[in-house]
PAZAPA-4460 file (N, C-alpha, C; in steps of 0.05 Angstrom, whole numbers, plus 32768, in hexadecimal, padded with zeros to 4 digits):
% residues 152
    n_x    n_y    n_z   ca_x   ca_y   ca_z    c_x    c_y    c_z   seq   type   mol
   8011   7FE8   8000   8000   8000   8000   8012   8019   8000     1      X     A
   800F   802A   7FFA   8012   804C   7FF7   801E   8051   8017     2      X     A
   8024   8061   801E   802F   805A   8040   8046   8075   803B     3      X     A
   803B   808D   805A   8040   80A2   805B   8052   8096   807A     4      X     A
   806D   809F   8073   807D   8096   8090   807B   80B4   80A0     5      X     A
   8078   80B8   80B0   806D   80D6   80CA   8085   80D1   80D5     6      X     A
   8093   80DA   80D4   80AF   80DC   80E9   80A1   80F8   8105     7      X     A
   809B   80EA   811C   8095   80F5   8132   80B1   8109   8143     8      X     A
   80BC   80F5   814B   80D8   80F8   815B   80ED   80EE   814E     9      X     A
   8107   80F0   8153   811E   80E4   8148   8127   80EA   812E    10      X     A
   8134   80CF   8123   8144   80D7   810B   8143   80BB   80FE    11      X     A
   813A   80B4   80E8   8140   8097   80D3   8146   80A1   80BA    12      X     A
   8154   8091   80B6   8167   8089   8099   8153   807D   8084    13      X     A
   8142   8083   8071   8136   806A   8063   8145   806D   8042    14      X     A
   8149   8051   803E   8157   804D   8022   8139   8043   800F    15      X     A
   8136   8050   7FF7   8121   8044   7FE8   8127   8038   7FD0    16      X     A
   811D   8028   7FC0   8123   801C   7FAD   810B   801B   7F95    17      X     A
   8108   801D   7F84   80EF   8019   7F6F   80EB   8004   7F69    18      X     A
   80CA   8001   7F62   80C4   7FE4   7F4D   80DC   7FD5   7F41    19      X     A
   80DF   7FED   7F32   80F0   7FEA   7F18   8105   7FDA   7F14    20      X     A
   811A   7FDB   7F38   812F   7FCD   7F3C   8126   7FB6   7F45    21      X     A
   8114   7FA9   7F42   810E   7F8A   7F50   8118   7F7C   7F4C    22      X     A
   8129   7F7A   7F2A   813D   7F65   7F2B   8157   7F61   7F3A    23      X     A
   8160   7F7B   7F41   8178   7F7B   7F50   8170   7F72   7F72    24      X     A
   8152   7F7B   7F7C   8158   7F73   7F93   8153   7F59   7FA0    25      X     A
   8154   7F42   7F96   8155   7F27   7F9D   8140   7F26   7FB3    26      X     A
   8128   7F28   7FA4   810B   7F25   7FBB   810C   7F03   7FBA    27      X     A
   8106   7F05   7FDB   80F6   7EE9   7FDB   80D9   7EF5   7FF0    28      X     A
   80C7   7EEC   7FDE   80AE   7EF8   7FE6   80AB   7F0E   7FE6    29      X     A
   80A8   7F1B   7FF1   809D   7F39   7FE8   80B9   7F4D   7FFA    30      X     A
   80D5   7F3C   7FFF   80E1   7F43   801A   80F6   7F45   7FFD    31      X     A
   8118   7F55   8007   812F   7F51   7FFB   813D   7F3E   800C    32      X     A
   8153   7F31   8004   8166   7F1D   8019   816C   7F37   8016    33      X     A
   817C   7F45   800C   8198   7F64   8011   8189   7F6E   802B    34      X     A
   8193   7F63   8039   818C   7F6C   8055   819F   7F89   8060    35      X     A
   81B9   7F8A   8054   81C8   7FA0   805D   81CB   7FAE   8048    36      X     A
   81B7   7FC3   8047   81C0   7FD0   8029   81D6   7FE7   8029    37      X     A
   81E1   7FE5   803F   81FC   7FFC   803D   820D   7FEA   8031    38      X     A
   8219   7FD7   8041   822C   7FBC   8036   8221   7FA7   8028    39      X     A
   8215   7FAB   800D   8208   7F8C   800A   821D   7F76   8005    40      X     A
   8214   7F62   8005   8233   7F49   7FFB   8229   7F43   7FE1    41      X     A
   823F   7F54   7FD6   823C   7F56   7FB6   8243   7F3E   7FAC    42      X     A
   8250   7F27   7FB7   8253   7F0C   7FA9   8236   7F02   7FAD    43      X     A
   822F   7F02   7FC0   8213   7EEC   7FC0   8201   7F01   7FA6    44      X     A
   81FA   7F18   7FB4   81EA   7F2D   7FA3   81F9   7F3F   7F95    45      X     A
   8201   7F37   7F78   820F   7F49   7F6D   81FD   7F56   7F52    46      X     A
   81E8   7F53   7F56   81D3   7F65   7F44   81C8   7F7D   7F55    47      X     A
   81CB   7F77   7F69   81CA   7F94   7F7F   81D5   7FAA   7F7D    48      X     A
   81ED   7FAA   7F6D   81F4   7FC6   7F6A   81E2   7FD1   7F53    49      X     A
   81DB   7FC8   7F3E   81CA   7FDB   7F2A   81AD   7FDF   7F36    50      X     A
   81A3   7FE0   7F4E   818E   7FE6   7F60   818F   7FFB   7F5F    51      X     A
   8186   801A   7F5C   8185   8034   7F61   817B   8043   7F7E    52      X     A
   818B   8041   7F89   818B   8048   7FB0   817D   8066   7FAF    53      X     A
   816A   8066   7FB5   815E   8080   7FBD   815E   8088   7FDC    54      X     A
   8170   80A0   7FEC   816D   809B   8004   8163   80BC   800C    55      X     A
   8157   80BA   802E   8156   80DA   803B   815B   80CB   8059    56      X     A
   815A   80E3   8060   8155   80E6   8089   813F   80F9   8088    57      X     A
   8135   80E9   809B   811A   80EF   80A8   811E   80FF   80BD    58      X     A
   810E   8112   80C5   8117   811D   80EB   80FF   8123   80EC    59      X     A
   80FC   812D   810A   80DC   8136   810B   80CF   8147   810D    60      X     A
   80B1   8139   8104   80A8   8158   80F2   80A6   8148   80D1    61      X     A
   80B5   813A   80BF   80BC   812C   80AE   80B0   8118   80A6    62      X     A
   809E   811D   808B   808E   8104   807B   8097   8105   805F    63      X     A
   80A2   80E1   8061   809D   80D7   8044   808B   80C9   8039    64      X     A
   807C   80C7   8021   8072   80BB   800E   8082   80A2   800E    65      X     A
   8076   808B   8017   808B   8076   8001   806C   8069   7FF5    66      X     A
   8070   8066   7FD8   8056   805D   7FC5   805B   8040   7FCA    67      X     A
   804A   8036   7FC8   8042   8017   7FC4   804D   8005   7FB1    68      X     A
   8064   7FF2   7FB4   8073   7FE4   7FA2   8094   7FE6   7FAA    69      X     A
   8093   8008   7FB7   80B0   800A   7FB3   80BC   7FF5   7FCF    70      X     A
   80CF   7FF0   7FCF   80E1   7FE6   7FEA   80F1   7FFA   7FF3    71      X     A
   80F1   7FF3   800F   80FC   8008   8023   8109   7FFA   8032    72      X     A
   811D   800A   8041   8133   7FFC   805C   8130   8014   8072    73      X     A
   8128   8011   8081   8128   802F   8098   8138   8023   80B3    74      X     A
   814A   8035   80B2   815E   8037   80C9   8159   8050   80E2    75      X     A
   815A   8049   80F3   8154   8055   8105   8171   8069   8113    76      X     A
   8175   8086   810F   818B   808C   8112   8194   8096   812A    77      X     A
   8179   8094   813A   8176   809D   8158   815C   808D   8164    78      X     A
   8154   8090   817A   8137   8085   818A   8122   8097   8175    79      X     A
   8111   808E   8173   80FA   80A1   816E   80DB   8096   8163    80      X     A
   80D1   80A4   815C   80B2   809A   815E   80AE   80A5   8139    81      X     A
   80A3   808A   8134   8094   8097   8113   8078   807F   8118    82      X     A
   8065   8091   80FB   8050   8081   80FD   8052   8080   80DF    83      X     A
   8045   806B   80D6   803E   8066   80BD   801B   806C   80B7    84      X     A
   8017   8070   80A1   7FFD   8078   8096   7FF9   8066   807C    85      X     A
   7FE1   804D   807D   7FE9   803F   8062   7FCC   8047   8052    86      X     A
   7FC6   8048   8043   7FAD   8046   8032   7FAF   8037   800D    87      X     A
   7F98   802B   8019   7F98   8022   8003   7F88   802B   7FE2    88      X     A
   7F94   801F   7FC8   7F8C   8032   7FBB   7F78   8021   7F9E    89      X     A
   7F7F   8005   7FA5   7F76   7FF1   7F94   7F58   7FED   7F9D    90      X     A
   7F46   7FDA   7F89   7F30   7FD3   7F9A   7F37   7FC3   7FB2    91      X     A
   7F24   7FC3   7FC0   7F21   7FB4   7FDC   7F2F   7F9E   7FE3    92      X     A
   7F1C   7F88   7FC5   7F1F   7F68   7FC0   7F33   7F69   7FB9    93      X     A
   7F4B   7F75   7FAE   7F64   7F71   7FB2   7F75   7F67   7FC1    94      X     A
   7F70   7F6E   7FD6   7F81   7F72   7FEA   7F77   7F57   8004    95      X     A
   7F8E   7F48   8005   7F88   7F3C   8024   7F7C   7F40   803A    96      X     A
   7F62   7F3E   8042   7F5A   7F51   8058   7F68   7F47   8071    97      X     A
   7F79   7F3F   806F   7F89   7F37   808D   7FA5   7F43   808B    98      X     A
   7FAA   7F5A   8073   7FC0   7F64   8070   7FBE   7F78   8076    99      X     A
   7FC2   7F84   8099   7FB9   7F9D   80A0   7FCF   7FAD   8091   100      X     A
   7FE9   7FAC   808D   7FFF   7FC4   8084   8003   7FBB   8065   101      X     A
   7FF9   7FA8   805A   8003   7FAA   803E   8010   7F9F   8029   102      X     A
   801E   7F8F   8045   803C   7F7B   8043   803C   7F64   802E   103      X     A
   8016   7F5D   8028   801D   7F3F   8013   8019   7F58   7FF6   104      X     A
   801B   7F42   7FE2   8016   7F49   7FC8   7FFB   7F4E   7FC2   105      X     A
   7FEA   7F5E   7FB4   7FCE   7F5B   7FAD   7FC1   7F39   7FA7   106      X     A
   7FAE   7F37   7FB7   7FA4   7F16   7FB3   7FAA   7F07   7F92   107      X     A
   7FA3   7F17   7F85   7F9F   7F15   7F61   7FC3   7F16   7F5E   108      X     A
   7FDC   7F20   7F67   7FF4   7F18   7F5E   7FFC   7F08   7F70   109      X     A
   7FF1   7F03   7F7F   7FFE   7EDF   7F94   7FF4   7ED3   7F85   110      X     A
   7FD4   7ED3   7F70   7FCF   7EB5   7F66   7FE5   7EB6   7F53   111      X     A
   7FEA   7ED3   7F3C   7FF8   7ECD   7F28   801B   7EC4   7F37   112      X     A
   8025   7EC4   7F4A   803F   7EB5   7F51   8038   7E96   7F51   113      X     A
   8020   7E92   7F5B   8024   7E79   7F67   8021   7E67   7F48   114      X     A
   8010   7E77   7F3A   800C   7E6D   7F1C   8025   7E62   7F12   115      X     A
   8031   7E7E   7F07   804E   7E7E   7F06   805F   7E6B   7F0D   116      X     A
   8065   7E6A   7F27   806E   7E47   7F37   8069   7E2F   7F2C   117      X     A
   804C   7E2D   7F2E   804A   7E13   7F22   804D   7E14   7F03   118      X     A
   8052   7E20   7EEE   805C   7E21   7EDC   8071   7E1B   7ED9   119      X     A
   8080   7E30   7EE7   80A5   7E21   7EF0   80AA   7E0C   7EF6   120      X     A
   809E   7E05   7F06   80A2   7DE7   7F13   809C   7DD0   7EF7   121      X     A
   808B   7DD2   7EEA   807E   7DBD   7ED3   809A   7DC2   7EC4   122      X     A
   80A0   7DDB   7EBF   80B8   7DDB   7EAA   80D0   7DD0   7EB2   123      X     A
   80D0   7DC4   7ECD   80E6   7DB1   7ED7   80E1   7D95   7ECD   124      X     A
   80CB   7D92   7EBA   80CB   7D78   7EB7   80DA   7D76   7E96   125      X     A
   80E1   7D8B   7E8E   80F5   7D8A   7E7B   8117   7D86   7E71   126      X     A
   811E   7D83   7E62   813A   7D84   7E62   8142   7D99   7E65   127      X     A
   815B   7DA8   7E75   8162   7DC6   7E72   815A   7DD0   7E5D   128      X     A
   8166   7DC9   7E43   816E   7DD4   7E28   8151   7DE0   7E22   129      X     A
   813D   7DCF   7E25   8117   7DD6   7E1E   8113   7DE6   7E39   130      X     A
   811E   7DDC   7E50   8110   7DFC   7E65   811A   7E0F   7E5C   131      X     A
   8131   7E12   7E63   8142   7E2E   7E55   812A   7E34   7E3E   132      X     A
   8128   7E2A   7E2E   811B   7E3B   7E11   80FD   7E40   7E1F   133      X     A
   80F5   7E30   7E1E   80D2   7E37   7E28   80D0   7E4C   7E3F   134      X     A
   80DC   7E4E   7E56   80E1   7E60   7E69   80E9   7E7D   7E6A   135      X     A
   80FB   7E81   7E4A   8103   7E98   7E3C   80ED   7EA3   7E34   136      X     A
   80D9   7E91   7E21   80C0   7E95   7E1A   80AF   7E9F   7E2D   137      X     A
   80AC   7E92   7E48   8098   7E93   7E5B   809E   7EBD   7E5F   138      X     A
   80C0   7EC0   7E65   80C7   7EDA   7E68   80B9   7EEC   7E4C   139      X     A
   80C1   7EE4   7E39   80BF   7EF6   7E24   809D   7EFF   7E20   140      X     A
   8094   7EEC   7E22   8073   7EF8   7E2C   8066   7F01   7E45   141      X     A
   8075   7EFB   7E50   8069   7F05   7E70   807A   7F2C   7E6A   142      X     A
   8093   7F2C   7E64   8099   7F49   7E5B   8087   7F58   7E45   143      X     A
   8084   7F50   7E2F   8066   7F55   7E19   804D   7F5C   7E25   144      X     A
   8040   7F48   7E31   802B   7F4E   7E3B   802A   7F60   7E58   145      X     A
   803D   7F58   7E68   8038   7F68   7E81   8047   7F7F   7E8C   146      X     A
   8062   7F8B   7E7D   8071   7F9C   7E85   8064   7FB4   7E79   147      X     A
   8070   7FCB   7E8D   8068   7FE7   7E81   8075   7FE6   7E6B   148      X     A
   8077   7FF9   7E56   808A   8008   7E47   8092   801A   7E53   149      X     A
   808B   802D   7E66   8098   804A   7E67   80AA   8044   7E80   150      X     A
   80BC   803B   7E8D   80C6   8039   7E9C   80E7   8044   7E8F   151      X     A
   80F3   804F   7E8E   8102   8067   7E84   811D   8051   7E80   152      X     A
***
């Protein structure tokens, strides 16, 4: 969801990241492993550097926007008090009603992962040489049919 961070008291660090970079940030589930994004370990994650690090400090008194999709890291640079504000902007039935902050995927893109999955999985019943090709395929239309164009 959309989600206004209120910095009350104190001071945080938040690093943001866009849609856009999803390939670099090695999601499992809706989470990154790059757990330390000052130091990442560029052997394990070495598509992490072409990620585009958007960062500020917060103090208080201090609201950010972070839109819905993007990933965030918030460091706390002192004690202090923030609140979050989430709203939502999709229909209703979207959304998990047991997902008070936001955290799963829209109901309708968990089915299309899990879809996805079992697709993957069936294409293990092939020889590399035919996954590799059909799988390229699976990409080359899933980019056709579902990617923006205008992403710069």
């Amino acid at each position: 969801m959309d989600n206004f961070l209120i910095q009350v008291t104190g001071r945080k660090r938040v690093v943001l990241y866009s849609p856009q970079d999803v390939p670099y940030l090695y999601l499992s589930g809706t989470k990154s492993e790059v757990l330390d994004v000052d130091n990442p370990n560029f052997e394990k994650y070495p598509l992490f550097v072409k990620a585009k690090r958007y960062e500020c400090y917060l103090e208080a008194g201090d609201v950010l926007f972070i839109p819905a999709l993007w990933f965030h890291n918030v460091i706390s640079e002192e004690f202090g008090v923030a609140v979050n504000v989430f709203w939502k902007h999709l229909p209703a039935e979207c959304y998990d009603k047991s997902d008070t902050y936001g955290n799963k995927d829209p109901m309708v893109a968990s089915r299309a992962i899990q879809i996805l999955d079992r697709a993957l999985k069936t294409l293990e019943e092939l020889p590399e040489e035919y996954r590799d090709f059909y799988a390229r395929r699976m990409v080359s239309r899933i980019q056709e049919k579902a990617y923006r164009n205008d992403y710069g």
